[in-house]
C-alpha positions as CSV (number, residue, x, y, z in Angstrom):
1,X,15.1,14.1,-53.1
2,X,12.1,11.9,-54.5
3,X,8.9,11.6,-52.1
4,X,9.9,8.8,-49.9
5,X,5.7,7.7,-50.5
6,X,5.7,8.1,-54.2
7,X,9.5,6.2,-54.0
8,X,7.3,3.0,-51.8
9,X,4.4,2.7,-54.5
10,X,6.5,2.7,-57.1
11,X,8.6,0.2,-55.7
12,X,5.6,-2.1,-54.8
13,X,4.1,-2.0,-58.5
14,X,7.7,-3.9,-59.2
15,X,8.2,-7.6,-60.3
16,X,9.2,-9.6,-57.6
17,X,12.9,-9.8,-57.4
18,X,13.6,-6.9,-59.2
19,X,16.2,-5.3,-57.3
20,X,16.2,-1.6,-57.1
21,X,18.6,1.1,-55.4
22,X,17.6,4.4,-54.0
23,X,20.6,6.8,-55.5
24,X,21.2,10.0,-53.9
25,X,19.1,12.2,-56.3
26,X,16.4,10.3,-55.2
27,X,15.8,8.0,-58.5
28,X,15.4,4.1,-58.5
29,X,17.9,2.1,-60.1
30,X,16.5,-1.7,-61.5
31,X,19.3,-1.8,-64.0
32,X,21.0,-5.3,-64.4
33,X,24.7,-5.5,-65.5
34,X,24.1,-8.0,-67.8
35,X,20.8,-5.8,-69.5
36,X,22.5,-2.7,-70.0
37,X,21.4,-0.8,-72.6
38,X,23.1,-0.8,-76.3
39,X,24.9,2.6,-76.8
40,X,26.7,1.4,-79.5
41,X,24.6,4.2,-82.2
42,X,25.0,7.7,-82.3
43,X,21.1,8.5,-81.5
44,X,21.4,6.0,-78.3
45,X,25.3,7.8,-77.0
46,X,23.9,11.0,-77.6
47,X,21.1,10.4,-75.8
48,X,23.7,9.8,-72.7
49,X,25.3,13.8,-73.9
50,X,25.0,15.4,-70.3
51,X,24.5,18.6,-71.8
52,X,21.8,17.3,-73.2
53,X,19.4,17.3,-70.3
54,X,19.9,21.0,-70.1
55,X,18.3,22.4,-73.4
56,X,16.2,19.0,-74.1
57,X,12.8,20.7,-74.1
58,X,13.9,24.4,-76.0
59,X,16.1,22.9,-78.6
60,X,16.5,19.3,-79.2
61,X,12.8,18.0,-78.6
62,X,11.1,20.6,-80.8
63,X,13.2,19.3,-83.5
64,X,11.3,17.1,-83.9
65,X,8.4,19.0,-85.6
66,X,10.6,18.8,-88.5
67,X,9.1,15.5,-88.8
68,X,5.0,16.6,-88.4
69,X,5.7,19.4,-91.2
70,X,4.6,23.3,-90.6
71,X,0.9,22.5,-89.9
72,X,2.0,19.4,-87.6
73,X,0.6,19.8,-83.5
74,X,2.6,22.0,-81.3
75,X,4.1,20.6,-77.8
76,X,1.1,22.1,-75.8
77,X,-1.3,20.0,-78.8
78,X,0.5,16.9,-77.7
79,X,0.2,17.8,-74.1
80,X,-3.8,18.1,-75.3
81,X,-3.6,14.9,-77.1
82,X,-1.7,12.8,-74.5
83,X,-4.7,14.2,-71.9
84,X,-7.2,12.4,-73.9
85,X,-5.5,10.1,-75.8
86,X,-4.3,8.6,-71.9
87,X,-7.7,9.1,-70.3
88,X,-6.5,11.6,-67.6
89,X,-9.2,12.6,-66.9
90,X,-11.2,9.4,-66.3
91,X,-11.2,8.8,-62.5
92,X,-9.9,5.0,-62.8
93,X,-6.6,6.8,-64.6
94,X,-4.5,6.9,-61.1
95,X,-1.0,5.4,-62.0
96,X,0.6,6.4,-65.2
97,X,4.0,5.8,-66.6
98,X,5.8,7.7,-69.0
99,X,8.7,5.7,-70.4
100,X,12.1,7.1,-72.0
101,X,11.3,10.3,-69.7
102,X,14.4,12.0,-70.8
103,X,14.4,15.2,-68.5
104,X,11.1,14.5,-67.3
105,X,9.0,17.8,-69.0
106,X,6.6,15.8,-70.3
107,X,6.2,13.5,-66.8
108,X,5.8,16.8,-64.1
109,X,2.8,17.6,-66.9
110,X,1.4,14.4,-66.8
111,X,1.4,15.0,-63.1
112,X,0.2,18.4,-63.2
113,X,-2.3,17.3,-65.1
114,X,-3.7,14.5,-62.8
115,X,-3.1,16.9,-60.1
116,X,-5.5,19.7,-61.7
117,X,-8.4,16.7,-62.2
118,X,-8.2,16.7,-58.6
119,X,-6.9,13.2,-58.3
120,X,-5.0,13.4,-55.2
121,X,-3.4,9.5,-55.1
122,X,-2.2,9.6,-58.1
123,X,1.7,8.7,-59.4
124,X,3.4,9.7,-62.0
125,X,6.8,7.3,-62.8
126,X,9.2,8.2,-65.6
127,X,11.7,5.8,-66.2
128,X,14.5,6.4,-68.8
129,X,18.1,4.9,-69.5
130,X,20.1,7.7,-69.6
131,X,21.9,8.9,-66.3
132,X,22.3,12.2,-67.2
133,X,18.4,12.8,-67.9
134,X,17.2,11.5,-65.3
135,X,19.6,13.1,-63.0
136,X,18.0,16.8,-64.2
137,X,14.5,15.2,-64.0
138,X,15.2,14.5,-60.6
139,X,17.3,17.9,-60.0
140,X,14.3,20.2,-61.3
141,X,11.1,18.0,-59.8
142,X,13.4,18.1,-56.2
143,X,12.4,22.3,-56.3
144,X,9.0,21.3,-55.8
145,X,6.8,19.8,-53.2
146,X,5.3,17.0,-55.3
147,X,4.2,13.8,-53.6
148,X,3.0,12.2,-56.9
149,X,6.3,11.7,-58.9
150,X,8.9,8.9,-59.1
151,X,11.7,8.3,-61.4
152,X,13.3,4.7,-62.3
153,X,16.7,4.2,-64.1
154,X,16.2,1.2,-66.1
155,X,16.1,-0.9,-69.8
156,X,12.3,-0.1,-71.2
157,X,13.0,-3.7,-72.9
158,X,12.4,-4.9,-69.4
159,X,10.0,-2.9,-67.1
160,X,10.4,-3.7,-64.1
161,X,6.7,-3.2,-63.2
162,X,4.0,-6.5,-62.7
163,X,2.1,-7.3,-65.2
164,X,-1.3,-5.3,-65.6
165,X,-0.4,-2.8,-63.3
166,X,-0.5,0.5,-64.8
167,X,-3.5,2.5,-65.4
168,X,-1.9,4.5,-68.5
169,X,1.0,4.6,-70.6
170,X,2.8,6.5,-72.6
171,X,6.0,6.8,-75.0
172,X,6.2,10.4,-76.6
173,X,9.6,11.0,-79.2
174,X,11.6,7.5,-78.0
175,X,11.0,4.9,-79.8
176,X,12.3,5.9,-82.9
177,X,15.5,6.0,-80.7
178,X,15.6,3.0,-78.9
179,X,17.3,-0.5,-79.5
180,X,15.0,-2.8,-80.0
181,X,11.7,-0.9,-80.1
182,X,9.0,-3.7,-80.6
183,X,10.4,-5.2,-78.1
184,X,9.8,-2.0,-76.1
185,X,6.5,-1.7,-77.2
186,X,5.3,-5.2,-76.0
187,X,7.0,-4.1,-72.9
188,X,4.2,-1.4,-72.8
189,X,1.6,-3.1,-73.4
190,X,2.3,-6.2,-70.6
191,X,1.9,-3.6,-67.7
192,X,-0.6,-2.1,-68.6
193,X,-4.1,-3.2,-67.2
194,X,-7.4,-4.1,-68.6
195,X,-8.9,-1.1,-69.0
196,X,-6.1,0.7,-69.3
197,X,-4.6,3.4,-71.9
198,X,-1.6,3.1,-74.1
199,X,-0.4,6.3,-76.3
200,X,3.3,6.5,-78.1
201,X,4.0,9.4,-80.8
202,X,6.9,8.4,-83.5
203,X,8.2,8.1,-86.8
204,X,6.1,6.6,-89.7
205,X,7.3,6.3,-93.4
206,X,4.9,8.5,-95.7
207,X,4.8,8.4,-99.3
208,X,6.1,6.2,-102.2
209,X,7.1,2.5,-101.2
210,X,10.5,3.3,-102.6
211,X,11.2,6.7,-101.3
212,X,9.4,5.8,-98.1
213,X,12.2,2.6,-97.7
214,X,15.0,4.3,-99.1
215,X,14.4,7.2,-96.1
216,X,14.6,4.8,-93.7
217,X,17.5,2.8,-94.7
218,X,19.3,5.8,-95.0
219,X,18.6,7.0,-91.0
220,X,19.1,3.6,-90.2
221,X,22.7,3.7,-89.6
222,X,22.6,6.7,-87.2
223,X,20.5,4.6,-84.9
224,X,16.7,6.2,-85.9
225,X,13.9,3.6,-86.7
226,X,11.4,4.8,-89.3
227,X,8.4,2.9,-88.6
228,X,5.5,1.6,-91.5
229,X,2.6,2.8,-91.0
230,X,0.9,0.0,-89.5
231,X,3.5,-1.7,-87.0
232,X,2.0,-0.2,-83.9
233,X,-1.9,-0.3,-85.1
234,X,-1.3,-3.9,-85.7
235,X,0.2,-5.6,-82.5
236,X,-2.3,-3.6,-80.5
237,X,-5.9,-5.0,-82.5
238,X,-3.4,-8.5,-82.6
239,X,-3.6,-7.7,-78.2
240,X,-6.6,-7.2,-78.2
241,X,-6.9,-3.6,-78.0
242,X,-10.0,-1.9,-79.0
243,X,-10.7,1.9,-79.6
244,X,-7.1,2.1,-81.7
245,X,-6.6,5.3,-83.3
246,X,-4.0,6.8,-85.4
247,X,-3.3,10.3,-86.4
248,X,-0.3,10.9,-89.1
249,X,1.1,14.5,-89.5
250,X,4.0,14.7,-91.8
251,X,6.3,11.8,-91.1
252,X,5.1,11.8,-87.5
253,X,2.4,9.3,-85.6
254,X,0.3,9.3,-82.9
255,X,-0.9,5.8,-82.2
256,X,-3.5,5.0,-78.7
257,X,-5.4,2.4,-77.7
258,X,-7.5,1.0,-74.8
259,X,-6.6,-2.5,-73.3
260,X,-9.1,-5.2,-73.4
């Protein structure tokens, strides 16, 4: 069962009218029957695979290195680049979201993480829209005593959260997955504060023009977005960002930024 504390701030960081329903397991549920998510493509269903959840982190998540190439960063070198890249270890770096969670691996890190800098108010939220993940996020963070984490069931093409009111966030290995993922990613950077931290890792096309659009047409079908390499880099400096950085490894990208 979720901290009934961390459960409260997360719940007043919300939009007002945003409804929201404490489920058994402890996770918040802000979904809207008339916003639920498109499932209709094979990456977005199998994302909803219960088995899934299980082996998420040993087999289906490090598939993605295929992407970065042989020399591409390790999980524990994103785990080092998501530290900096999300300023957790700035003190004003309190509240951070981690959005399209999955089993929540990478959000008890983050929390770790903040816990380990000694930053004893801090909240982790992950919010994802598959049932099944979140339902073993909430499963493996209930054998621990952590006061600091909070999961919400919900559409990333609608946060539920206020405007400017998250100190950091992140996207790691979803957006190439997700319906509508600009969309998503304006989504990030509305909640996020001045000040604030923004850091997503995804697809980018690499290479020849023609082989590069030909790749992605060709994934497009299955429900996976291969992104060009300056759709991410742009909206943020068009936001207002500054301190934008991009690193490319393979046909992978990580893209951060600091809100103005």
């Amino acid at each position: 069962m979720a901290d009934a504390r961390a459960v409260d701030r997360t719940r007043s960081l919300f939009r007002p009218g945003v409804p929201s329903t404490l489920r058994h397991d402890g996770v918040l549920d802000v979904r809207r029957p008339e916003s639920e998510p498109d499932g209709s493509r094979a990456a977005q269903r199998l994302m909803r695979f219960g088995p899934l959840a299980t082996i998420y982190e040993r087999a289906w998540r490090p598939l993605f290195r295929l992407w970065m190439g042989v020399s591409g960063p390790t999980v524990d070198v994103e785990r080092t680049f998501a530290v900096r890249d999300l300023g957790l270890v700035d003190d004003s770096t309190r509240i951070v979201l981690d959005v399209a969670c999955g089993p929540g691996n990478f959000t008890r890190f983050l929390a770790e993480s903040l816990a380990d800098a000694d930053r004893r108010d801090a909240l982790v939220i992950g919010l994802d829209a598959s049932e099944p993940m979140l339902a073993r996020a909430a499963l493996d963070s209930a054998r621990t005593t952590r006061t600091d984490l909070a999961y919400v069931l919900g559409d990333a093409r609608e946060l539920p959260f206020e405007d400017d009111s998250i100190d950091a966030v992140c996207c790691y290995a979803a957006l190439y997955l997700v319906p509508d993922p600009m969309r998503v990613f304006a989504e990030l950077v509305r909640v996020l504060r001045p000040g604030g931290r923004l850091a997503v890792m995804t697809t980018v096309r690499r290479g020849p023009e023609v082989v590069a659009d030909a790749m992605a047409t060709a994934v497009r079908p299955s429900g996976l977005t291969v992104f060009g390499p300056d759709d991410f880099t742009d909206v943020l400096r068009r936001a207002g960002f500054d301190v934008v950085e991009q690193r490319i490894h393979g046909a992978a990208q990580f893209v951060t930024g600091r809100k103005r």
